[in-house]
C-alpha positions in Angstrom: 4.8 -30.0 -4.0 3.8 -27.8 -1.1 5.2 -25.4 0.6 5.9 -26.6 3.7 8.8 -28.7 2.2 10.5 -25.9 1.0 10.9 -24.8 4.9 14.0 -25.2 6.7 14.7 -23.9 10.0 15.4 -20.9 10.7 16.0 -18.0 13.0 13.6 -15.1 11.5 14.4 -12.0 11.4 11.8 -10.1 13.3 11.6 -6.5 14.5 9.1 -4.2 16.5 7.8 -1.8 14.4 9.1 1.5 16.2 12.4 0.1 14.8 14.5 2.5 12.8 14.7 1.9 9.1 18.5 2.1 9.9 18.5 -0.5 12.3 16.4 -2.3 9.8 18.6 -2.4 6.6 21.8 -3.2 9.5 20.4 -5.8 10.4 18.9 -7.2 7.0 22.6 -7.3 6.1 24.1 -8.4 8.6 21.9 -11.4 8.0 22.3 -11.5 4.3 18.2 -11.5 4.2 16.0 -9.0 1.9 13.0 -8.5 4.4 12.3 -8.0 7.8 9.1 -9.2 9.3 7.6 -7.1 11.9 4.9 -9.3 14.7 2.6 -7.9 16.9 2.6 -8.6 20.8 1.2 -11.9 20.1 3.1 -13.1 16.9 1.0 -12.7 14.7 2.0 -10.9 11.1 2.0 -7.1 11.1 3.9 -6.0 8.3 7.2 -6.6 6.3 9.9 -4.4 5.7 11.6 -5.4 1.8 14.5 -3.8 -0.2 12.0 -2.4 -2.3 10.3 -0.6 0.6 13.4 0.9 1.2 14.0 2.4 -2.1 10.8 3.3 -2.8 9.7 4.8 0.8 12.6 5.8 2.1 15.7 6.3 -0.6 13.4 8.1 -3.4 11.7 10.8 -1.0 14.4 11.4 0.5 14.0 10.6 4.1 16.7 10.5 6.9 16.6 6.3 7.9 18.2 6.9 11.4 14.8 9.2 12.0 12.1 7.3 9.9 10.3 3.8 11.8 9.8 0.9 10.2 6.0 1.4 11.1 5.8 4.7 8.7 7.4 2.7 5.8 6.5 -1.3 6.2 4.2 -3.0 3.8 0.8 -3.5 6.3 -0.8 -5.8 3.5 1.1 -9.0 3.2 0.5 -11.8 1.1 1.3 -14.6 3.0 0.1 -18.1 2.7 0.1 -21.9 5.1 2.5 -24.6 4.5 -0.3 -26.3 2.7 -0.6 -24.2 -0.5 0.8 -26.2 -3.4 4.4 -24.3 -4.7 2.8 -24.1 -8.2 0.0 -22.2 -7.5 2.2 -19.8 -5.0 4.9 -19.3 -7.2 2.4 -17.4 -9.9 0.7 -15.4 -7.6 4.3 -14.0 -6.4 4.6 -13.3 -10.0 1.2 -11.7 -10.3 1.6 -9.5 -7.5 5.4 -8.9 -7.9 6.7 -9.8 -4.6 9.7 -11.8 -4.0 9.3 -12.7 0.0 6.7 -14.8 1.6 5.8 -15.0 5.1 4.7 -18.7 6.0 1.6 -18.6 8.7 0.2 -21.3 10.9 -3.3 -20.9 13.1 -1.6 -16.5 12.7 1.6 -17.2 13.5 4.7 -16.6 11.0 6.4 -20.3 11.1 9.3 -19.3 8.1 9.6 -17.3 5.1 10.7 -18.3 1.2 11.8 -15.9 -1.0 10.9 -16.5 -5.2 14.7 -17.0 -5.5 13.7 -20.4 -3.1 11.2 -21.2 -4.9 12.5 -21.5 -7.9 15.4 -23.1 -6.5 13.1 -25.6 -5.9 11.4 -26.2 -9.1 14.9 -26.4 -10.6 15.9 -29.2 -8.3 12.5 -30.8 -9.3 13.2 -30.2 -13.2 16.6 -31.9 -12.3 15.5 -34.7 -10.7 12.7 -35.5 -13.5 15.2 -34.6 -16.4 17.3 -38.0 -14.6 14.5 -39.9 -14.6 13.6 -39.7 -18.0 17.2 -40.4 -19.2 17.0 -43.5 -16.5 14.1 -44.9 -19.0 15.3 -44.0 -21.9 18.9 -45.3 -22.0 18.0 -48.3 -20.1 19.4 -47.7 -16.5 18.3 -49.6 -13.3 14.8 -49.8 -12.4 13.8 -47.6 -10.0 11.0 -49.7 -7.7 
């Protein structure tokens, strides 16, 4: 499976980068989302802004949120990958690197973004769907053509 069928549409959440963490982690709640993705003038990925960025950058040292930009604090090296990439091979390279958001980029452009939780979501459904198949041939149900 790739990864452009685990897309669904949706309004990202994107902020400039002289954003306050504040605003940030408001509106990361407010939406119920983990990350925030932050574009340059012409939409093309600049950074991303995770939970863990926020404990680690901001919590930890001890910095005031309201004062500190998302530009001083975002992740600037982001793993991201095209709609193309088989799930598979995606899902163990989030594991490799430890990340658990991933920006989805057409021709530089963020199109979506999955999280591992999605992912795996996914590979459940699949192990589902299989599991039903296999009890289909075994106890003799209708023939699937």
């Amino acid at each position: 499976m790739r990864i452009g069928h685990l897309l669904t549409v949706q309004d990202l959440l994107i902020l400039e980068d002289a954003a306050t963490v504040l605003d940030a982690a408001r509106a990361m709640t407010a939406r119920k989302v983990g990350a925030v993705l932050l574009t340059t003038a012409d939409g093309s990925l600049a950074g991303i802004f995770t939970e863990r960025d926020l404990m680690a950058r901001v919590v930890v040292p001890g910095k005031d949120p309201a004062r500190v930009t998302l530009r001083e604090v975002m992740t600037r090296d982001v793993f991201s990958v095209g709609p193309d990439h088989e799930v598979a091979h995606v899902r163990g390279e989030l594991q490799r690197r430890h990340i658990r958001h991933l920006p989805v980029v057409v021709n530089g452009r963020v199109v979506g973004i999955l999280s591992l939780r999605d992912i795996l979501r996914a590979d459940i459904d699949q192990m589902s769907h299989d599991v039903q198949e296999l009890e289909k041939y075994f106890l003799g149900g209708p023939e699937v053509r």
